[in-house]
N, CA, C and O atoms as a Tinker XYZ file with bonds, in Angstrom:
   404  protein
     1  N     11.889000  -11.503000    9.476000    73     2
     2  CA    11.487000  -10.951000    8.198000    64     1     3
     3  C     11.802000   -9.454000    8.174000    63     2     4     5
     4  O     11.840000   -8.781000    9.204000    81     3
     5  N     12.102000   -8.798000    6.527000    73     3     6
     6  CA    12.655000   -7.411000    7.071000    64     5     7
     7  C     11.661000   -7.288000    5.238000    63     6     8     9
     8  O     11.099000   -7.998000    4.403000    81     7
     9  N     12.085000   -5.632000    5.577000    73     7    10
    10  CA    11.518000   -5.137000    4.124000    64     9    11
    11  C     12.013000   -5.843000    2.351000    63    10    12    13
    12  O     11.322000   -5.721000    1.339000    81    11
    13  N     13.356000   -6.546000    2.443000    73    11    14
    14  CA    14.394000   -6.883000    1.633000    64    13    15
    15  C     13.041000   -8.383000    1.113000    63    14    16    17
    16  O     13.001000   -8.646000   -0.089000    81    15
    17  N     12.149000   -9.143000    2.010000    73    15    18
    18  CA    11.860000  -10.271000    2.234000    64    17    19
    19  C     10.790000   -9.587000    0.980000    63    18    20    21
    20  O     10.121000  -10.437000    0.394000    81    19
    21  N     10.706000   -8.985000    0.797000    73    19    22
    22  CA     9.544000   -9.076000   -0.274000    64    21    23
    23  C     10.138000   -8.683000   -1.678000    63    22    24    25
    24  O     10.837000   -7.669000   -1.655000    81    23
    25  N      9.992000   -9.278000   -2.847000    73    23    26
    26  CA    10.516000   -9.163000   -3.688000    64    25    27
    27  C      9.754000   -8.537000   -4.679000    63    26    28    29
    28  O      8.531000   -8.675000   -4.672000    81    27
    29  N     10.361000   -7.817000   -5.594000    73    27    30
    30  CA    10.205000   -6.600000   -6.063000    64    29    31
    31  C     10.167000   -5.225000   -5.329000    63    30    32    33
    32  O      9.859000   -4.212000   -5.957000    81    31
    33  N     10.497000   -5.181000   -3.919000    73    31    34
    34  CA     9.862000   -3.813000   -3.335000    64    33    35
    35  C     10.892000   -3.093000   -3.859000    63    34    36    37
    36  O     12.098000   -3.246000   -4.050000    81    35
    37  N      9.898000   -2.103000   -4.068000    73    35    38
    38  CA    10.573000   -0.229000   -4.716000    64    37    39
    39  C     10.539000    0.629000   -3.360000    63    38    40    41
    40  O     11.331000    1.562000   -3.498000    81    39
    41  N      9.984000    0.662000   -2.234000    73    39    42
    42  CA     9.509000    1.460000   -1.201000    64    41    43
    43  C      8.495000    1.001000   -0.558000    63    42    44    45
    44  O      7.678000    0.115000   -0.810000    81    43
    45  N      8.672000    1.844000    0.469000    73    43    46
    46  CA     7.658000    1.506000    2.029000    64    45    47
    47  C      7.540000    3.481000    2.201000    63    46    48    49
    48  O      8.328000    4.421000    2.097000    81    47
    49  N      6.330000    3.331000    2.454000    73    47    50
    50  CA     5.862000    4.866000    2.873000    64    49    51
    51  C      4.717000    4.791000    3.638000    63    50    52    53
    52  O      3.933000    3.842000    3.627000    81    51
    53  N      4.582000    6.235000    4.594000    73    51    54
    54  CA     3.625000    6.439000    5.446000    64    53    55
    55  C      3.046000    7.289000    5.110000    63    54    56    57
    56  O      3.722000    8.243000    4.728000    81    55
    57  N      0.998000    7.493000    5.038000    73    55    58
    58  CA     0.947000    8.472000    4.975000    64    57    59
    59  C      0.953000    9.623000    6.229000    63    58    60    61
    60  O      0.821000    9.114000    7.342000    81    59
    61  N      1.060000   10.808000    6.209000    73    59    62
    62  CA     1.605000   11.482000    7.041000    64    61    63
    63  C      1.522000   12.689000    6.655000    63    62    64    65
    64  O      2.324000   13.231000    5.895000    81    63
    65  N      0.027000   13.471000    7.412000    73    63    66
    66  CA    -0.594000   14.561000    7.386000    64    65    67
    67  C     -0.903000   14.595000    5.421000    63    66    68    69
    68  O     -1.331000   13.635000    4.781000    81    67
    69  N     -0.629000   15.614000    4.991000    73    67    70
    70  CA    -0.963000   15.417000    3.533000    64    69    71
    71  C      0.143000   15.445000    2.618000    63    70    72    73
    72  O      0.162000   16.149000    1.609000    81    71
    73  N      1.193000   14.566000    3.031000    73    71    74
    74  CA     1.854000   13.871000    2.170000    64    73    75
    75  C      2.738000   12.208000    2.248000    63    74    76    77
    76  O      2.021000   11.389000    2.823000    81    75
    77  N      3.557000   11.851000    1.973000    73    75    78
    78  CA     4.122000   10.921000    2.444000    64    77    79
    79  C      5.509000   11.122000    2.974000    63    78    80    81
    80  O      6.090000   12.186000    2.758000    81    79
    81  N      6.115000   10.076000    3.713000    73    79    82
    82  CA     7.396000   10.075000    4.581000    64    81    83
    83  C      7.913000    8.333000    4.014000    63    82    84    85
    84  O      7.383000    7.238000    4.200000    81    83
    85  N      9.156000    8.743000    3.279000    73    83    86
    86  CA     9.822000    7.261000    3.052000    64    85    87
    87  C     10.008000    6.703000    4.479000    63    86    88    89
    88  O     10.368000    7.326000    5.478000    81    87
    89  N      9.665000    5.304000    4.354000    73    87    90
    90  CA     9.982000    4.263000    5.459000    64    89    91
    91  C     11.067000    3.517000    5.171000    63    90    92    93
    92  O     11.842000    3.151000    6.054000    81    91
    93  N     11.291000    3.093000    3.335000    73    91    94
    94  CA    12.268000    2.345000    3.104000    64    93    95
    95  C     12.441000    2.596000    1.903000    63    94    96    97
    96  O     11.647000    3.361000    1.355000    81    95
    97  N     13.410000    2.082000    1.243000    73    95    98
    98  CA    13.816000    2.116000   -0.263000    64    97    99
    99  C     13.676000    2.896000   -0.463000    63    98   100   101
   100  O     13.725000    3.759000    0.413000    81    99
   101  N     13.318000    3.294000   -2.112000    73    99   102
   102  CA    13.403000    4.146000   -3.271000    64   101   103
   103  C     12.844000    5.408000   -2.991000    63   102   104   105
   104  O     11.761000    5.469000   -2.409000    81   103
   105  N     13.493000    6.491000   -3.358000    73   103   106
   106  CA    12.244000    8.067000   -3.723000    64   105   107
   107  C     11.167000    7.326000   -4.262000    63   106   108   109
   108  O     11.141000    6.389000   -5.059000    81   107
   109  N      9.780000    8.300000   -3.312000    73   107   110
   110  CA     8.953000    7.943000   -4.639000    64   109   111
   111  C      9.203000    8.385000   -6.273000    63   110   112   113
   112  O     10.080000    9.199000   -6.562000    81   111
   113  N      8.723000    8.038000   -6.841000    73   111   114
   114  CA     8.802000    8.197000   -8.923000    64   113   115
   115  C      7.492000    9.085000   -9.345000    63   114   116   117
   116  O      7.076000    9.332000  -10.476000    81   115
   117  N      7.070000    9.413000   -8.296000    73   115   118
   118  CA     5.255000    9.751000   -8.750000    64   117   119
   119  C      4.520000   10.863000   -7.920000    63   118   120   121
   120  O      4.625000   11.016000   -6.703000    81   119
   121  N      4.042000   11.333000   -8.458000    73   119   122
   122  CA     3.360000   12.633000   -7.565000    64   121   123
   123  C      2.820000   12.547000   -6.596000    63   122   124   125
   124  O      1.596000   12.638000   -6.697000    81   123
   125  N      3.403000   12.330000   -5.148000    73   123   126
   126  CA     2.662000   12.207000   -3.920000    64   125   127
   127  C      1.260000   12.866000   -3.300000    63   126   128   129
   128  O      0.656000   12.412000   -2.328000    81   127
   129  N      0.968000   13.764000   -3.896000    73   127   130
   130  CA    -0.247000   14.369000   -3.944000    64   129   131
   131  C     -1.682000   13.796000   -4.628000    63   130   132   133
   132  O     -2.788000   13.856000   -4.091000    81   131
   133  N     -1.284000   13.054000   -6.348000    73   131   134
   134  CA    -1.949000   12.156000   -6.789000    64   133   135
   135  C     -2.328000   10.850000   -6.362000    63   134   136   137
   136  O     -3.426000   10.309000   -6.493000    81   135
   137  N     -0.985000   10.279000   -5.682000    73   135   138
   138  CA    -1.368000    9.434000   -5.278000    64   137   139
   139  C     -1.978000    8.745000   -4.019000    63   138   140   141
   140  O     -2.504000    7.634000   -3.959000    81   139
   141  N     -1.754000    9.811000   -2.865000    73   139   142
   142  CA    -2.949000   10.019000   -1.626000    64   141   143
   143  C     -4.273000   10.548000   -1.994000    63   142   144   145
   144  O     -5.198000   10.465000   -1.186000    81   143
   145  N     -4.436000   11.091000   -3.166000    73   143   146
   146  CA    -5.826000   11.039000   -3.639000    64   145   147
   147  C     -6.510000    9.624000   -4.010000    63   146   148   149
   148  O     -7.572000    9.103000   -3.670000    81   147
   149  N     -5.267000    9.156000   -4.996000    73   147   150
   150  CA    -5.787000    8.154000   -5.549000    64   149   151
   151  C     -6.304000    6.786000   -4.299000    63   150   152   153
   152  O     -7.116000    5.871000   -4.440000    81   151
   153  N     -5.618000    7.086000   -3.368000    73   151   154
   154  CA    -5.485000    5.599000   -2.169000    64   153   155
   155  C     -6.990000    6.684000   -1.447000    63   154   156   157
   156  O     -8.104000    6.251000   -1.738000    81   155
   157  N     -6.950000    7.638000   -0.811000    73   155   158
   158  CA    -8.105000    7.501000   -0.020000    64   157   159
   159  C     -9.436000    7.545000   -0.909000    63   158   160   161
   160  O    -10.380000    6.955000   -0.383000    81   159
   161  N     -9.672000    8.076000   -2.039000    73   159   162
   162  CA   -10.443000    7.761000   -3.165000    64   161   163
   163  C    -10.689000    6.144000   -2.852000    63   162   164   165
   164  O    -11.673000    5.859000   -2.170000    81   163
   165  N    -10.124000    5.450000   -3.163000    73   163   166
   166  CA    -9.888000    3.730000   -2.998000    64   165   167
   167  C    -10.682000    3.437000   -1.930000    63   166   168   169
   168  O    -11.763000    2.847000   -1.938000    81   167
   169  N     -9.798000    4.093000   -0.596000    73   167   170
   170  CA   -10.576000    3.536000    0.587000    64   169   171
   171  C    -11.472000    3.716000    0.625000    63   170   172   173
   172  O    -12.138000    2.913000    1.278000    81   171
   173  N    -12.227000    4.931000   -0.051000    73   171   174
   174  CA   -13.625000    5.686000    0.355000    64   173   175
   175  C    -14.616000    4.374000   -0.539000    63   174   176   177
   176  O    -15.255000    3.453000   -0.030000    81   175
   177  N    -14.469000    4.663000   -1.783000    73   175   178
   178  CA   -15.001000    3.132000   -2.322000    64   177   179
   179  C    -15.068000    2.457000   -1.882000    63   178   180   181
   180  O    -16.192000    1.959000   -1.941000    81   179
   181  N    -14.181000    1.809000   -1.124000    73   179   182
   182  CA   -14.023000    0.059000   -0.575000    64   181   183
   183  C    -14.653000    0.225000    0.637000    63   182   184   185
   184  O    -15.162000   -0.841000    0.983000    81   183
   185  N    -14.885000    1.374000    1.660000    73   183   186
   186  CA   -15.887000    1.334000    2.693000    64   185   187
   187  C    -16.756000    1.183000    2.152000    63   186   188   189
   188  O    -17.458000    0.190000    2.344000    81   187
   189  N    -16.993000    1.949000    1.420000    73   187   190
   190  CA   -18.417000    1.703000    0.924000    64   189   191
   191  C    -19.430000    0.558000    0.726000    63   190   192   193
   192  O    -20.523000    0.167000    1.137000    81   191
   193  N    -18.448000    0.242000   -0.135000    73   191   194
   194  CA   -18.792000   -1.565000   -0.863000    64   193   195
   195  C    -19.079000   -2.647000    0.561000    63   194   196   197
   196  O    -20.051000   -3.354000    0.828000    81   195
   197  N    -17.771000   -2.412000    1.304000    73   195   198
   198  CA   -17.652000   -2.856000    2.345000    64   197   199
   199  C    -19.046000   -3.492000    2.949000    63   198   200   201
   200  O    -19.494000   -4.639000    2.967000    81   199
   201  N    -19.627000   -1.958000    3.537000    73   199   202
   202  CA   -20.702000   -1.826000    4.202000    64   201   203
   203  C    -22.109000   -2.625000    3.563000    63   202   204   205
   204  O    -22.782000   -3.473000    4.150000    81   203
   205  N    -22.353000   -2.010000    2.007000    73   203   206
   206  CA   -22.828000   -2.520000    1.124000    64   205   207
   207  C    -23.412000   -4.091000    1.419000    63   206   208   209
   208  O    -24.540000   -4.573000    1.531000    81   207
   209  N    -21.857000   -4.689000    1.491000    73   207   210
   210  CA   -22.018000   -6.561000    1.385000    64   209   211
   211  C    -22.033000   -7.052000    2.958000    63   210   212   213
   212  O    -21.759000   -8.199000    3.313000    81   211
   213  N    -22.391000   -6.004000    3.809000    73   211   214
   214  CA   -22.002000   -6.219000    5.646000    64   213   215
   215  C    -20.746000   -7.008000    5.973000    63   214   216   217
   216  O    -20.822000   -7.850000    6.868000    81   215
   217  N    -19.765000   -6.845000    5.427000    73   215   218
   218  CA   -18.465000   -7.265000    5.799000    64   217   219
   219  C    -17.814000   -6.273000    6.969000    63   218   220   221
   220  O    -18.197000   -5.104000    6.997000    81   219
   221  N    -17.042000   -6.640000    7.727000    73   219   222
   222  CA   -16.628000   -6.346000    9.047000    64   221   223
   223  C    -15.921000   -4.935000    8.541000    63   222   224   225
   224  O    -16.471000   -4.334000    7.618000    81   223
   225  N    -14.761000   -4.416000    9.104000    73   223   226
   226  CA   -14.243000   -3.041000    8.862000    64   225   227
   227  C    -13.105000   -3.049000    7.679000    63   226   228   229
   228  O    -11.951000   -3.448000    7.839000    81   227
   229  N    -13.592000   -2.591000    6.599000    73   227   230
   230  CA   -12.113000   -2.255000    5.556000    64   229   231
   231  C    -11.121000   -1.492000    6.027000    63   230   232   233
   232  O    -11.238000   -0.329000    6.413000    81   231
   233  N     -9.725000   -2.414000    5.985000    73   231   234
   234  CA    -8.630000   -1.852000    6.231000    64   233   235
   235  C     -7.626000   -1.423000    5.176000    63   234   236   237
   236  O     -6.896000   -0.444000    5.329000    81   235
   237  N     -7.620000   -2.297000    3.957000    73   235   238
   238  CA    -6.790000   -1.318000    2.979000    64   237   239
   239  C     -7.037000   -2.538000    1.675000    63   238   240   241
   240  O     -7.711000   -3.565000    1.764000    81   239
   241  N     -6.391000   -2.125000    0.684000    73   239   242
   242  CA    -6.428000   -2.970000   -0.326000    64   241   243
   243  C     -5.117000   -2.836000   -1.300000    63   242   244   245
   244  O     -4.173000   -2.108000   -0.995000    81   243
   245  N     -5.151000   -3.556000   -2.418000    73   243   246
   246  CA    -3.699000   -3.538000   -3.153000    64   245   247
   247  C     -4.449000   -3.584000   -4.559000    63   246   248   249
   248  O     -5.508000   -4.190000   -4.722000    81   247
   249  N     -3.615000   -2.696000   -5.807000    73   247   250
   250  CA    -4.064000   -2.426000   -6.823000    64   249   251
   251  C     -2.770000   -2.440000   -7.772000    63   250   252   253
   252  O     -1.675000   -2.190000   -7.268000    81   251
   253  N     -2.883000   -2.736000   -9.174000    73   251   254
   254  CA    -1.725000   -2.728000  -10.087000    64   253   255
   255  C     -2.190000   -1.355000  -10.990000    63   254   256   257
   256  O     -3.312000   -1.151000  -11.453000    81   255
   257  N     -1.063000   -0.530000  -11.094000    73   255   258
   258  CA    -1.098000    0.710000  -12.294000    64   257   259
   259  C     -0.008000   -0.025000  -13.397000    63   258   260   261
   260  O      0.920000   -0.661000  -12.896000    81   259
   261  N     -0.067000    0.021000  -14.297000    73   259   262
   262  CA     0.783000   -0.514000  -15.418000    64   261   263
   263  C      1.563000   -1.767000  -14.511000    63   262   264   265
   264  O      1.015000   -2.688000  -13.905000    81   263
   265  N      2.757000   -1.527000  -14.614000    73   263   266
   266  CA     3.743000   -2.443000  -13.847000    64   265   267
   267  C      4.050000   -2.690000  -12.557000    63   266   268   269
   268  O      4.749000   -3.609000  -12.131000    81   267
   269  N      3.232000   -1.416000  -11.644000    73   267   270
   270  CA     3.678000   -1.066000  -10.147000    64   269   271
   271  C      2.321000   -1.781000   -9.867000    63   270   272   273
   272  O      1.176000   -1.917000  -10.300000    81   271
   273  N      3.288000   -2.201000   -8.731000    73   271   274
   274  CA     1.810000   -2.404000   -7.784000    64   273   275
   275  C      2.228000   -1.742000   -6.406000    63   274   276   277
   276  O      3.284000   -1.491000   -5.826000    81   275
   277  N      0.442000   -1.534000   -6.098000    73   275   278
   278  CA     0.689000   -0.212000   -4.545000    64   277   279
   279  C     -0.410000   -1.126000   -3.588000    63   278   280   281
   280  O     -1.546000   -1.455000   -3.931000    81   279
   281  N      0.185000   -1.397000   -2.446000    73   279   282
   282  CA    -0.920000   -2.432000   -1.438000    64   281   283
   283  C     -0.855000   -0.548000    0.069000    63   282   284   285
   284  O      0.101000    0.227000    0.049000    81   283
   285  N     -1.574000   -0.441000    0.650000    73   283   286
   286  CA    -2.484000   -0.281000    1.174000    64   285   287
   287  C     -2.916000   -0.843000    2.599000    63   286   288   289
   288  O     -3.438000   -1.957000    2.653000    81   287
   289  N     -2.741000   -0.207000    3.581000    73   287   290
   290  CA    -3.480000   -0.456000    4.635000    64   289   291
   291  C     -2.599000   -0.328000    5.908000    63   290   292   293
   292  O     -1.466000   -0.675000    6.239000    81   291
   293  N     -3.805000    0.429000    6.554000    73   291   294
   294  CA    -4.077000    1.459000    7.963000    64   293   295
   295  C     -2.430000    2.509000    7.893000    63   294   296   297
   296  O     -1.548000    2.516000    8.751000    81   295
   297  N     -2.460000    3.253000    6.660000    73   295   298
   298  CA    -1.716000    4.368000    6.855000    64   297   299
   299  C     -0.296000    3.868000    5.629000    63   298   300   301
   300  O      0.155000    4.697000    4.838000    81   299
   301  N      0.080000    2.825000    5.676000    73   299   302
   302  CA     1.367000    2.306000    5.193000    64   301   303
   303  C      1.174000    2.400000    3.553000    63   302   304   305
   304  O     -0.005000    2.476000    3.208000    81   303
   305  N      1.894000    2.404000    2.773000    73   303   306
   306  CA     2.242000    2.207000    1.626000    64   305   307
   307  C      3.232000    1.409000    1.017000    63   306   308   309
   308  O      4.423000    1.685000    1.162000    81   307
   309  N      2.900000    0.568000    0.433000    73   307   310
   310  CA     4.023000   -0.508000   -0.092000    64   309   311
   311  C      3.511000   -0.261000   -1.727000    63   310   312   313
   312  O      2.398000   -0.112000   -2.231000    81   311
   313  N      5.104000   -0.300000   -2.363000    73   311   314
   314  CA     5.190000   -0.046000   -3.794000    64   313   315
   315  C      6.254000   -1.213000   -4.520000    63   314   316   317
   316  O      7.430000   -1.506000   -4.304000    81   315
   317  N      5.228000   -1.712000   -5.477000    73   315   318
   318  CA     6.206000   -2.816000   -5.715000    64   317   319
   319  C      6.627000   -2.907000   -7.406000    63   318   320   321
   320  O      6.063000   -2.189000   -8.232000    81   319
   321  N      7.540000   -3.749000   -7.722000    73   319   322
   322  CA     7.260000   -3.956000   -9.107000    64   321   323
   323  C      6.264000   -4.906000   -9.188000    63   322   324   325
   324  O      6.169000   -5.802000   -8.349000    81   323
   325  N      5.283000   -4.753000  -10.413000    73   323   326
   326  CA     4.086000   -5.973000   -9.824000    64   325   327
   327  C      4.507000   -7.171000  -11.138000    63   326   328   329
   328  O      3.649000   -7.979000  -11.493000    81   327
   329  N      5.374000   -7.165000  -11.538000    73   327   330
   330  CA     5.929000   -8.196000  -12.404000    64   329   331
   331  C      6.845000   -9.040000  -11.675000    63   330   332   333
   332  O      6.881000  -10.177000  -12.145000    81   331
   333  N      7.627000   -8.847000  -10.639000    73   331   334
   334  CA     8.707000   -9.294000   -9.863000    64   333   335
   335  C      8.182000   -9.755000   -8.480000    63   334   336   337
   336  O      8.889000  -10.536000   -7.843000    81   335
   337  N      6.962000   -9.322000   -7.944000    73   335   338
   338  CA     6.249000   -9.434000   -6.559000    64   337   339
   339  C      6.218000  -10.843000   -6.279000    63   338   340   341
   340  O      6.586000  -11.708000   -7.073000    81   339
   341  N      5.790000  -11.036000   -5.183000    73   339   342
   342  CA     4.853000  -12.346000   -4.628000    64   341   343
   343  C      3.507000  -10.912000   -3.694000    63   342   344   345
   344  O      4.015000   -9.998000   -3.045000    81   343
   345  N      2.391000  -10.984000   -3.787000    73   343   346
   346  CA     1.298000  -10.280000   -3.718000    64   345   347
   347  C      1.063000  -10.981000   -2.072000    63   346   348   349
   348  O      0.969000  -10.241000   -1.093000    81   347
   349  N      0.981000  -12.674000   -1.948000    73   347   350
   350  CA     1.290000  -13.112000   -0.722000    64   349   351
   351  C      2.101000  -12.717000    0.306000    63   350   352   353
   352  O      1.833000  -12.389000    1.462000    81   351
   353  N      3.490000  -12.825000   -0.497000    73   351   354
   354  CA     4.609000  -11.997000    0.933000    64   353   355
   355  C      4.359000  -10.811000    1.323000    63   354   356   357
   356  O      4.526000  -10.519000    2.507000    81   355
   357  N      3.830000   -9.729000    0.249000    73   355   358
   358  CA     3.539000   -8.630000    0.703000    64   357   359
   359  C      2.268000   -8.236000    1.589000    63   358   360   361
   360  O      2.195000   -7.312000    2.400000    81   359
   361  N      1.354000   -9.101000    1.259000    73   359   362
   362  CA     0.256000   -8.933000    2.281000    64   361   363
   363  C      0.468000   -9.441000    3.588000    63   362   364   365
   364  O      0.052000   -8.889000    4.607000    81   363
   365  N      1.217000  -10.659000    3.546000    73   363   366
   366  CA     1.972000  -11.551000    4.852000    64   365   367
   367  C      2.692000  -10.332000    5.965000    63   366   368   369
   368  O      2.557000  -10.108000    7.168000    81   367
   369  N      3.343000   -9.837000    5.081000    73   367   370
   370  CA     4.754000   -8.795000    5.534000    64   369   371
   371  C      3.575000   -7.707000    6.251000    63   370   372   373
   372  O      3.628000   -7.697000    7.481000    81   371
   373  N      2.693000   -6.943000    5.724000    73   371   374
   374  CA     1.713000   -5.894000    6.346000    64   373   375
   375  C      1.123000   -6.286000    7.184000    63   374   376   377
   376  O      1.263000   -5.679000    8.246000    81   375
   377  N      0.211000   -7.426000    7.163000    73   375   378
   378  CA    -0.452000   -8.222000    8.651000    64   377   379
   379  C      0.478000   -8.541000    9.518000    63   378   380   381
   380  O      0.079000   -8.308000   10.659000    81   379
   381  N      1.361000   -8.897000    9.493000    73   379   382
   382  CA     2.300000   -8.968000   10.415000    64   381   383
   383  C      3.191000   -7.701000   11.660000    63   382   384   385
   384  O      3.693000   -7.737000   12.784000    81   383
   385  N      2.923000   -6.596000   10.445000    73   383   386
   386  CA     3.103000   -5.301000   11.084000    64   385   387
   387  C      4.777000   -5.255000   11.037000    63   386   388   389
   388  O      5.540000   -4.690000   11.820000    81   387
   389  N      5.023000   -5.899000   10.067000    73   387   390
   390  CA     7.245000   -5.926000   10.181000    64   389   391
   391  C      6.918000   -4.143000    9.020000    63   390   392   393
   392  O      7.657000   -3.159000    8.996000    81   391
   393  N      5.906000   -4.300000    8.426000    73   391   394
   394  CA     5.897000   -2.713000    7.274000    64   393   395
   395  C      4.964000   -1.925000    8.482000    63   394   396   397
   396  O      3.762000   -2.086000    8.698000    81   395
   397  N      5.851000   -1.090000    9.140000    73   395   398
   398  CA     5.137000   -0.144000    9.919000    64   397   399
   399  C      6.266000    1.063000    9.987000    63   398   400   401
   400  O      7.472000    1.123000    9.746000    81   399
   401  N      5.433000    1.833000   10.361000    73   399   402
   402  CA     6.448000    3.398000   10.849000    64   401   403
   403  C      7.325000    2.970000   11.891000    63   402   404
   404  O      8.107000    3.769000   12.408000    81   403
């Protein structure tokens, strides 16, 4: 399996100190500054909740903005078209660790 295996992907990114580093594909399209707000904002919530319902340790999550979708977890960034995706392959593809630095 390689990055190509997921359909719709726009990019693979890391975060990395306080900004991001392409892993694959596309420039980002979007203000990298907004949007490491917007993801650890996310995480900070989802620990939260996490803890909340005593569920084991939150590792990341996946969210749709208009058409993109952005999945999330332990550092990685995957950006997809979220009209063209499978949401499965892409979560498949991250547990697996083939989307890593």
């Amino acid at each position: 399996m390689s990055y190509q295996d997921i359909p719709g992907l726009i990019g693979v990114y890391k975060i990395s100190g306080n900004g991001l580093s392409k892993i694959y594909g596309e420039d980002l399209k979007m203000d990298s500054n907004k949007l490491i707000n917007l993801l650890m904002e996310n995480m900070r919530i989802g620990e939260e909740e996490f803890k909340k319902l005593g569920f084991g340790p939150f590792l990341g999550f996946a969210m749709i903005l208009d058409n993109t979708g952005i999945a999330y977890l332990n550092g990685i960034v995957v950006v997809v078209d979220a009209t063209k995706t499978d949401w499965s392959k892409v979560i498949e593809e991250m547990q697996k660790g083939v989307v890593t630095a």
